[in-house]
N, CA, C and O atoms as a Tinker XYZ file with bonds, in Angstrom:
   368  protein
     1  N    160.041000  -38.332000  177.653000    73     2
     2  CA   158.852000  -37.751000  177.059000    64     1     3
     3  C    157.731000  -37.650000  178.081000    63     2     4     5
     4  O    156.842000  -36.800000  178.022000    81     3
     5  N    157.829000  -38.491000  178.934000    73     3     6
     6  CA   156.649000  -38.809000  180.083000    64     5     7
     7  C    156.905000  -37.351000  180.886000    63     6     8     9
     8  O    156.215000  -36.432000  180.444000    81     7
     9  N    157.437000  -37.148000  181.553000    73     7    10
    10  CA   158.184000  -35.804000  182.437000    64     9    11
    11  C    157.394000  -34.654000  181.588000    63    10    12    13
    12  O    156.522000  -33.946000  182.091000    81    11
    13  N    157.905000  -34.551000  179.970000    73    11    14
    14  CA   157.455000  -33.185000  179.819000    64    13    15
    15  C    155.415000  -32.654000  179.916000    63    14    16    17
    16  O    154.730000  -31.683000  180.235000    81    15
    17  N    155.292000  -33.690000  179.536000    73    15    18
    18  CA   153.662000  -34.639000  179.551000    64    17    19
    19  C    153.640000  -34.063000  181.065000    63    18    20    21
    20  O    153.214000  -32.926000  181.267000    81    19
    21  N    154.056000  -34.784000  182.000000    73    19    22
    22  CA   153.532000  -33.782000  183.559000    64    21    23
    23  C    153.883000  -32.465000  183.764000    63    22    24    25
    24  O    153.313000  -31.848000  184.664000    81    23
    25  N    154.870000  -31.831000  182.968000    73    23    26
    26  CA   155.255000  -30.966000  183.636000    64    25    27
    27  C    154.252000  -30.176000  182.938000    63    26    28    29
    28  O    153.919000  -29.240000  183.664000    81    27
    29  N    153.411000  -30.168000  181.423000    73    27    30
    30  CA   152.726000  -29.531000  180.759000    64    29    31
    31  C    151.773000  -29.371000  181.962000    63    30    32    33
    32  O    151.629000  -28.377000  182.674000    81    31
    33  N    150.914000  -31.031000  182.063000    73    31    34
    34  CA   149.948000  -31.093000  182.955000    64    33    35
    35  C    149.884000  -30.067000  183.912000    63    34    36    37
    36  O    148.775000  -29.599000  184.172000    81    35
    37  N    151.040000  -29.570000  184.568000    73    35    38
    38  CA   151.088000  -28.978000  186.058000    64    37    39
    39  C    151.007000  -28.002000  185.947000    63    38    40    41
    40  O    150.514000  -27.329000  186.853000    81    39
    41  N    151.588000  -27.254000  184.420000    73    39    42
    42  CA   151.385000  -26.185000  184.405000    64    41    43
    43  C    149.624000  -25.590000  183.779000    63    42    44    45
    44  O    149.219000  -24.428000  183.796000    81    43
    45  N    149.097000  -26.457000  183.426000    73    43    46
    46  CA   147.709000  -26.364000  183.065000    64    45    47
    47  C    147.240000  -26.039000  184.039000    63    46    48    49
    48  O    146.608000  -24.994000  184.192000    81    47
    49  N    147.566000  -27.277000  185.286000    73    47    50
    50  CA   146.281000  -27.320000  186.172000    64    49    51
    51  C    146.926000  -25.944000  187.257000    63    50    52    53
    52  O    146.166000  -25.522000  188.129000    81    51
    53  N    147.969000  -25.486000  187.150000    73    51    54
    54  CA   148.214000  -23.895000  187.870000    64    53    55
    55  C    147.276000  -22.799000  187.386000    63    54    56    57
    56  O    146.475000  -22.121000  188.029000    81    55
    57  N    147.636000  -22.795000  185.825000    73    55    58
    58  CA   146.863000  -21.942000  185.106000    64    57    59
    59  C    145.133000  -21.789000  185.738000    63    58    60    61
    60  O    144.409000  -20.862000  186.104000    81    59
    61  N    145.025000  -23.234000  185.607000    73    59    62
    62  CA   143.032000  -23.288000  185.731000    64    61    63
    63  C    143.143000  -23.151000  187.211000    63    62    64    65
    64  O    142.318000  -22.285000  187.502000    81    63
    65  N    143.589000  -23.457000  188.026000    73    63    66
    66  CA   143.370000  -22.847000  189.744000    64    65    67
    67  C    143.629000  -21.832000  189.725000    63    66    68    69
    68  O    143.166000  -21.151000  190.640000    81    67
    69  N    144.479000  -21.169000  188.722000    73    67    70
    70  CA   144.570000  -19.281000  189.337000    64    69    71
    71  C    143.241000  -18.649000  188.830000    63    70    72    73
    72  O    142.477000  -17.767000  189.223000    81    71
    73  N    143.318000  -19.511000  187.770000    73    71    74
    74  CA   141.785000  -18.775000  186.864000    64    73    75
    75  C    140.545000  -18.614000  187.540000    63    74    76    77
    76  O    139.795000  -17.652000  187.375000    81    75
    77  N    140.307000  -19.751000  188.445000    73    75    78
    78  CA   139.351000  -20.235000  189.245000    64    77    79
    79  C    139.330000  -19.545000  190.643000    63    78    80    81
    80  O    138.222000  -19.226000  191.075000    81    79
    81  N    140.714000  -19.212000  191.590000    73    79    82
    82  CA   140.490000  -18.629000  192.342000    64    81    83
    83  C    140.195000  -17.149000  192.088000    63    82    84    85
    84  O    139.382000  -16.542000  192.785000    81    83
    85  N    140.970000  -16.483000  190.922000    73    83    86
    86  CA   140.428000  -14.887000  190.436000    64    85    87
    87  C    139.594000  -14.411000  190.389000    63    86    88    89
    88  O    139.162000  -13.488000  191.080000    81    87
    89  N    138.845000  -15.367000  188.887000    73    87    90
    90  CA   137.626000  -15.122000  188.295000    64    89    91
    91  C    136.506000  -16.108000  188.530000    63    90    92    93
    92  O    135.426000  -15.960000  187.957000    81    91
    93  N    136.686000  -16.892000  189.178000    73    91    94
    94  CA   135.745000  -17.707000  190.168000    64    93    95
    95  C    135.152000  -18.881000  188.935000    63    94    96    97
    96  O    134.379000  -19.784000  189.253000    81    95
    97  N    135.788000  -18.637000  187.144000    73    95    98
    98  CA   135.775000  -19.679000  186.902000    64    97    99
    99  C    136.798000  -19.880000  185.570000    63    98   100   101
   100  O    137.381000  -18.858000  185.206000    81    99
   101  N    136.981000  -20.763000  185.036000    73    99   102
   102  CA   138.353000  -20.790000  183.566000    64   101   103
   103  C    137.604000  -21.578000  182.253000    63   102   104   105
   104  O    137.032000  -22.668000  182.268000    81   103
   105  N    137.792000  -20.728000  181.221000    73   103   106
   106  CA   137.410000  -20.889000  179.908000    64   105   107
   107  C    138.984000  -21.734000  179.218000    63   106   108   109
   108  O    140.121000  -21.361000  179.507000    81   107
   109  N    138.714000  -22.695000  178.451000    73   107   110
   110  CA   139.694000  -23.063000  177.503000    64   109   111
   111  C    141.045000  -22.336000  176.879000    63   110   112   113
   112  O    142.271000  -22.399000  176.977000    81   111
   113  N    139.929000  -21.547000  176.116000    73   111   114
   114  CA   140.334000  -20.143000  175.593000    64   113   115
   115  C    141.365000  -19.566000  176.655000    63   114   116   117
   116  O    142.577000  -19.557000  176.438000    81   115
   117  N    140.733000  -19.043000  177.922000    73   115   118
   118  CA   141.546000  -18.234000  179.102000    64   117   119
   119  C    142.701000  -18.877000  178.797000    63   118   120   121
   120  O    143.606000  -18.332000  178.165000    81   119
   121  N    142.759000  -20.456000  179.363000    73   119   122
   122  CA   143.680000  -21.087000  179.685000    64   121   123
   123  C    144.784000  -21.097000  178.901000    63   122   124   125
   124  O    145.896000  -20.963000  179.410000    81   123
   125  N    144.571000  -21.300000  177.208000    73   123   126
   126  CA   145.365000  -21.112000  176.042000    64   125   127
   127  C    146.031000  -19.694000  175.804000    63   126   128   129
   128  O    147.017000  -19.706000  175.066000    81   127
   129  N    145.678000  -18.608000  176.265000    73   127   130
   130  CA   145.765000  -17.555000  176.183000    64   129   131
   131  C    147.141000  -17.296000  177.534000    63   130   132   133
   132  O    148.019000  -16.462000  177.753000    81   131
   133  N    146.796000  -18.172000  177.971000    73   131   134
   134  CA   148.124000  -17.648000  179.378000    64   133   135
   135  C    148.911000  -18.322000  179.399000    63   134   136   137
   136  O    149.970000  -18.019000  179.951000    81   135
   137  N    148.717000  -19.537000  178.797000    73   135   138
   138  CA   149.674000  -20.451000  178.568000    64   137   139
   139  C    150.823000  -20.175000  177.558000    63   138   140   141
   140  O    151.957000  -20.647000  177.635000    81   139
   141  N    150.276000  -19.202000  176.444000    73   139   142
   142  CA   150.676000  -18.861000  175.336000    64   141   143
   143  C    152.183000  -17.633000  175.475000    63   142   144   145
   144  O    152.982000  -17.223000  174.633000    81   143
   145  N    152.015000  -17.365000  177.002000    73   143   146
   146  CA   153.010000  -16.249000  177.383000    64   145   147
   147  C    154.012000  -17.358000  177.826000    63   146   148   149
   148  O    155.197000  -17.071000  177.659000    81   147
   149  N    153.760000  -18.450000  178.308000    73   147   150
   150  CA   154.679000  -18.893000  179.237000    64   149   151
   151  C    155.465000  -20.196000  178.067000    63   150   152   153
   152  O    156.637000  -20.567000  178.142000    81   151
   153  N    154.356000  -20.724000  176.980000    73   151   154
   154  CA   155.012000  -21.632000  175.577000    64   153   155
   155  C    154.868000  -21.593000  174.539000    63   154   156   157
   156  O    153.777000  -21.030000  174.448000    81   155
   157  N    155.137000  -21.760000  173.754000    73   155   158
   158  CA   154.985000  -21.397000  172.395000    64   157   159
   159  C    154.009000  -22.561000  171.634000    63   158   160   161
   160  O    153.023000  -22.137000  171.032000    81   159
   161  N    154.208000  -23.674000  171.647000    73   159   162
   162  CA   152.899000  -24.676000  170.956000    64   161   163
   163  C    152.185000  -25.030000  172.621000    63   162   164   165
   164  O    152.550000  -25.670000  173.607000    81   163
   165  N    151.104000  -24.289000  172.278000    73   163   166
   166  CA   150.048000  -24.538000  173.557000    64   165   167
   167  C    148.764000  -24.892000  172.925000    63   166   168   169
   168  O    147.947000  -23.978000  173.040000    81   167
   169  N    148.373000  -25.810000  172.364000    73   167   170
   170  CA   146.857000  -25.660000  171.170000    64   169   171
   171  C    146.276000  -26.095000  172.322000    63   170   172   173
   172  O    146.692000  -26.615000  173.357000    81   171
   173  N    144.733000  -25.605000  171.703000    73   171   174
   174  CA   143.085000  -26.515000  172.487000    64   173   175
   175  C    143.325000  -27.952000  172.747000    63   174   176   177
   176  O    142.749000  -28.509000  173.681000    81   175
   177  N    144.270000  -28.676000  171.851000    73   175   178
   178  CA   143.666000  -30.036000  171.474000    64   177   179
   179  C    145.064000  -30.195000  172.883000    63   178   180   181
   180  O    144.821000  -30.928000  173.842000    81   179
   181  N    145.966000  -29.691000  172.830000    73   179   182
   182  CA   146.449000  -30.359000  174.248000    64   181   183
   183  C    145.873000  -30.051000  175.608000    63   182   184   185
   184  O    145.912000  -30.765000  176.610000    81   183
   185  N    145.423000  -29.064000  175.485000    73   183   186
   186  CA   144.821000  -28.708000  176.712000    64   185   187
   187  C    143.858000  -29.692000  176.963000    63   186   188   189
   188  O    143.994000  -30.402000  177.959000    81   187
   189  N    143.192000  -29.798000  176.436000    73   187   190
   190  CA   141.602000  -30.454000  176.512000    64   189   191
   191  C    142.249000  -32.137000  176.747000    63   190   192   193
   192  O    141.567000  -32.773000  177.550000    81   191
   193  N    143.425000  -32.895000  176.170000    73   191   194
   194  CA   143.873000  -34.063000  176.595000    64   193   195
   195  C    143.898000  -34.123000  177.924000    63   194   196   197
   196  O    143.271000  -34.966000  178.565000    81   195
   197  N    144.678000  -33.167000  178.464000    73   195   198
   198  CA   144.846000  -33.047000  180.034000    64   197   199
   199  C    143.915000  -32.583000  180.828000    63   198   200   201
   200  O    144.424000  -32.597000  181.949000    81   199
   201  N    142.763000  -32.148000  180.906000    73   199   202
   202  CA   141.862000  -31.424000  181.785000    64   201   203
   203  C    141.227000  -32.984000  181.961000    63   202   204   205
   204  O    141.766000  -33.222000  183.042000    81   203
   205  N    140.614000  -33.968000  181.721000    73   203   206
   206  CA   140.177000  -34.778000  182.089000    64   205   207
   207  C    140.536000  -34.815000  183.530000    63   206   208   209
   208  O    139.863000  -34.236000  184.383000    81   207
   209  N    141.964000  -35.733000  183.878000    73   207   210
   210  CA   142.564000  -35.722000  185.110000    64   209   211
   211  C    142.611000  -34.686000  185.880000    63   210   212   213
   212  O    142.442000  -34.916000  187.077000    81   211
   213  N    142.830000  -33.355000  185.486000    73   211   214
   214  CA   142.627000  -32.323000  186.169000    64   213   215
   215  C    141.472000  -31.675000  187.006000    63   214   216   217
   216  O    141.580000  -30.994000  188.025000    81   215
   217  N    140.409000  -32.026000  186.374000    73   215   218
   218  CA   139.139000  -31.494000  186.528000    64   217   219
   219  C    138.998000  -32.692000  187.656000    63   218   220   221
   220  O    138.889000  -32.300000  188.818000    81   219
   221  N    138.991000  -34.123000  187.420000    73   219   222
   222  CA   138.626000  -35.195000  188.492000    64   221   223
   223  C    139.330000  -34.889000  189.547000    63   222   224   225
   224  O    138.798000  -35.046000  190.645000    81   223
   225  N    140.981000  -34.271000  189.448000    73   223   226
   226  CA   141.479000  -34.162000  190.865000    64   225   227
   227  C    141.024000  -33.083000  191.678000    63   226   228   229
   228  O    141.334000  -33.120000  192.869000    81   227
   229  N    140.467000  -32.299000  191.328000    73   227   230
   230  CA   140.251000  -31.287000  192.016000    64   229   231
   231  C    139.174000  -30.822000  191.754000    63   230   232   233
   232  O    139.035000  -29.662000  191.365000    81   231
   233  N    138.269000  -31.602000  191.912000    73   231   234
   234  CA   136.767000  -31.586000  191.951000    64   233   235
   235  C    135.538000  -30.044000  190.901000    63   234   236   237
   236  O    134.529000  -29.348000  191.016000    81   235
   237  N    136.354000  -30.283000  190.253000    73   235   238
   238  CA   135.828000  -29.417000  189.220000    64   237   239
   239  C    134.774000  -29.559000  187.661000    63   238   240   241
   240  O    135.117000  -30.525000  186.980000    81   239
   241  N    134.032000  -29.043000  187.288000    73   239   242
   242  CA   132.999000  -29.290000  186.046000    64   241   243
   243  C    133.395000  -28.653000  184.852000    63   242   244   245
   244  O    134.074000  -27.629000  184.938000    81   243
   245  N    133.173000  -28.964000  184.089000    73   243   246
   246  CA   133.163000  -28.391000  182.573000    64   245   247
   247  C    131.905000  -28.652000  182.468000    63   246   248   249
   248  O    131.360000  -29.755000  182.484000    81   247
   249  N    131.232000  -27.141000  182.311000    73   247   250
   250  CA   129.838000  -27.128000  181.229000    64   249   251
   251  C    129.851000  -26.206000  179.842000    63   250   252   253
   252  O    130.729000  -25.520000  179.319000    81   251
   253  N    128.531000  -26.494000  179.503000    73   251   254
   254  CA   128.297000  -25.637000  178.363000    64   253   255
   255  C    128.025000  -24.245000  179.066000    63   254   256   257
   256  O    127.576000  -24.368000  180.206000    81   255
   257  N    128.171000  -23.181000  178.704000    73   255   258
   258  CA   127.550000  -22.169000  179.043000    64   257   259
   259  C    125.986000  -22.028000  178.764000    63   258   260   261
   260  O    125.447000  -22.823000  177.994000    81   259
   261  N    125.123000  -20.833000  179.500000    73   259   262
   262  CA   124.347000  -20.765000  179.100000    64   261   263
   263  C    123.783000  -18.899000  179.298000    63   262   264   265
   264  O    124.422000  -18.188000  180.074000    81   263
   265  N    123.017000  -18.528000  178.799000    73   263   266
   266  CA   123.028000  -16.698000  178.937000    64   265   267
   267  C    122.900000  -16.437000  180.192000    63   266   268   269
   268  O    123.417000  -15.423000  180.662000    81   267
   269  N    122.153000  -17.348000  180.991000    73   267   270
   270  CA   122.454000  -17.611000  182.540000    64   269   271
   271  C    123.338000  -17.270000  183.385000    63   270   272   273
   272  O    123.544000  -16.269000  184.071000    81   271
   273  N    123.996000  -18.583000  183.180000    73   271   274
   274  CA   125.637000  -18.848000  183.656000    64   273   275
   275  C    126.330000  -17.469000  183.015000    63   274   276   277
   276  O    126.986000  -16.777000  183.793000    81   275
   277  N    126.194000  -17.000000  181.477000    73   275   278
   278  CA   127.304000  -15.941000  181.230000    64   277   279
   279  C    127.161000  -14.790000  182.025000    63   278   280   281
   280  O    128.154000  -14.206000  182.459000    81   279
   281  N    125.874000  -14.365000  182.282000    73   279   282
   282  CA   125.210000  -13.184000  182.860000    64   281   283
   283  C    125.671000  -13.015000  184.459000    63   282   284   285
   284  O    126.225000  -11.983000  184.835000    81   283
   285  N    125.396000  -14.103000  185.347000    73   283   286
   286  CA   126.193000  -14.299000  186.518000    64   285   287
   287  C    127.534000  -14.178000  186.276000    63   286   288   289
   288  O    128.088000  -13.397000  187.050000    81   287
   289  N    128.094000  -14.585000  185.628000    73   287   290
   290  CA   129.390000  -14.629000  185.832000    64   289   291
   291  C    130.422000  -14.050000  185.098000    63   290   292   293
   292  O    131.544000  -14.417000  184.751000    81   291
   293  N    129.621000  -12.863000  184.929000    73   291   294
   294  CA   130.031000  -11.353000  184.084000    64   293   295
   295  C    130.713000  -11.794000  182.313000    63   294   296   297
   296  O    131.349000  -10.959000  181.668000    81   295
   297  N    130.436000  -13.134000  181.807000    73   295   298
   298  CA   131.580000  -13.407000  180.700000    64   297   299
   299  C    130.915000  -12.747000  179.550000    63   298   300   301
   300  O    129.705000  -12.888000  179.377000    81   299
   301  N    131.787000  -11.899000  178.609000    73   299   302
   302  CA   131.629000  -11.324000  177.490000    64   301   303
   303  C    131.932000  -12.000000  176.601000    63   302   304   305
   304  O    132.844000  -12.782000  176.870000    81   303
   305  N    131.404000  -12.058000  175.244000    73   303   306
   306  CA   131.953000  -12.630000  174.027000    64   305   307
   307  C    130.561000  -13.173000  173.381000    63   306   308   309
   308  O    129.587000  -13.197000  174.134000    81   307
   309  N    130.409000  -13.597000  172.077000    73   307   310
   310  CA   129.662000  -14.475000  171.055000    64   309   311
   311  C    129.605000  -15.540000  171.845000    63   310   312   313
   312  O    130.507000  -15.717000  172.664000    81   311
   313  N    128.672000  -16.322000  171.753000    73   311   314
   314  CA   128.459000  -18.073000  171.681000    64   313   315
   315  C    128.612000  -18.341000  173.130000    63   314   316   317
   316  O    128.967000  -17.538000  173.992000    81   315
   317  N    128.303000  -19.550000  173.267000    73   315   318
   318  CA   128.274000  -20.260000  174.656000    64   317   319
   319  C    129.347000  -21.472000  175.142000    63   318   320   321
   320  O    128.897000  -22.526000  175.592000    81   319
   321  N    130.255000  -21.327000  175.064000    73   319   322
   322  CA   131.461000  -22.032000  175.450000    64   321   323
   323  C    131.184000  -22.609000  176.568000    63   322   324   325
   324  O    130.159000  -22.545000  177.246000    81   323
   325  N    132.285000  -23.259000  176.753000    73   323   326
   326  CA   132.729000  -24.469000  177.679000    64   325   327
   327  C    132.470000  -23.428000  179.073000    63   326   328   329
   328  O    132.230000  -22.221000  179.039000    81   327
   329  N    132.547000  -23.938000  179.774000    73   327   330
   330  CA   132.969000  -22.958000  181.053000    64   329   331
   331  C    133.811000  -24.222000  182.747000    63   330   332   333
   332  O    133.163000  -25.070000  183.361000    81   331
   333  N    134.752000  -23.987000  182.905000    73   331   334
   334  CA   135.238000  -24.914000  184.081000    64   333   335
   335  C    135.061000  -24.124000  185.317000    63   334   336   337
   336  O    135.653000  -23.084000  185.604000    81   335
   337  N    134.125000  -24.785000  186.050000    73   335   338
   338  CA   133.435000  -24.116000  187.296000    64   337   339
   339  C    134.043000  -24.848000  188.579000    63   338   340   341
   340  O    134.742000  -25.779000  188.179000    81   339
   341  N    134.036000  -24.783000  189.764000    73   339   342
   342  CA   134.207000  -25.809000  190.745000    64   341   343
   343  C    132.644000  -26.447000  191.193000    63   342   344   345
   344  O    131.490000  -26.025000  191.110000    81   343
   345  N    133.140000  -27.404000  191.588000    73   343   346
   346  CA   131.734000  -28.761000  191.742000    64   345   347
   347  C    130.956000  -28.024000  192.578000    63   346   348   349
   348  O    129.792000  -27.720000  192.318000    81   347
   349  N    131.671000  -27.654000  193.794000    73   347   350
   350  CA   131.144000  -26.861000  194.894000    64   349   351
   351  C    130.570000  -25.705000  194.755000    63   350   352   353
   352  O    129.528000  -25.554000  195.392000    81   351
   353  N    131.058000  -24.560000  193.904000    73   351   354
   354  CA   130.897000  -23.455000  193.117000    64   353   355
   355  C    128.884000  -22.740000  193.499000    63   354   356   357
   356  O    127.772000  -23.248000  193.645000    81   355
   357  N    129.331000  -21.713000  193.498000    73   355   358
   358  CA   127.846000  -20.737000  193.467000    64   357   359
   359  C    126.971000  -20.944000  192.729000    63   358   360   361
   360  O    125.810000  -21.006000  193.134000    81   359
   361  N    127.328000  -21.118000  191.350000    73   359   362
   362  CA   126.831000  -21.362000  190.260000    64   361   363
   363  C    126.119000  -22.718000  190.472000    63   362   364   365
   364  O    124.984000  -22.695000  190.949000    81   363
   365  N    126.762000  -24.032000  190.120000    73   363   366
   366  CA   125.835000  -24.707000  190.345000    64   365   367
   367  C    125.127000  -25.449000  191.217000    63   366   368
   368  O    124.090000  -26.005000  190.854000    81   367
């Protein structure tokens, strides 16, 4: 059970580095959405277990958005979501 637990992990934290090198940053949402081609039970609530470790290894933030942040960083949609930026990043 441990194995599939990393192998999820690895494939998360691929997902959020491609996201990050593309679009310079990765939404939840994004992440669930691409994941969703590659598995079939992919929910928020696992994702979000695993980004803890992910985000610490590779020096990355989760914020709130703000009309700011969305406006720079071209994101469309309602409401102000999460947004996973790099630490280093333009933005902040």
């Amino acid at each position: 059970m441990r194995s599939s637990l990393d192998e999820f992990r690895k494939e998360v934290q691929s997902v959020v580095l491609e996201l990050i090198s593309t679009q310079g940053y990765a939404t939840v949402s994004r992440i669930r959405d691409a994941m969703c081609a590659k598995a079939e039970s992919v929910t928020h609530r696992r994702i979000e277990r695993v980004l803890p470790g992910i985000l610490a290894r590779h020096g990355l933030l989760k914020m709130t958005s703000n009309k700011t942040m969305k406006e720079r960083l071209c994101i469309a949609g309602a409401g102000y979501g999460k947004v996973i930026l790099p630490r280093n990043g333009s933005y902040c």
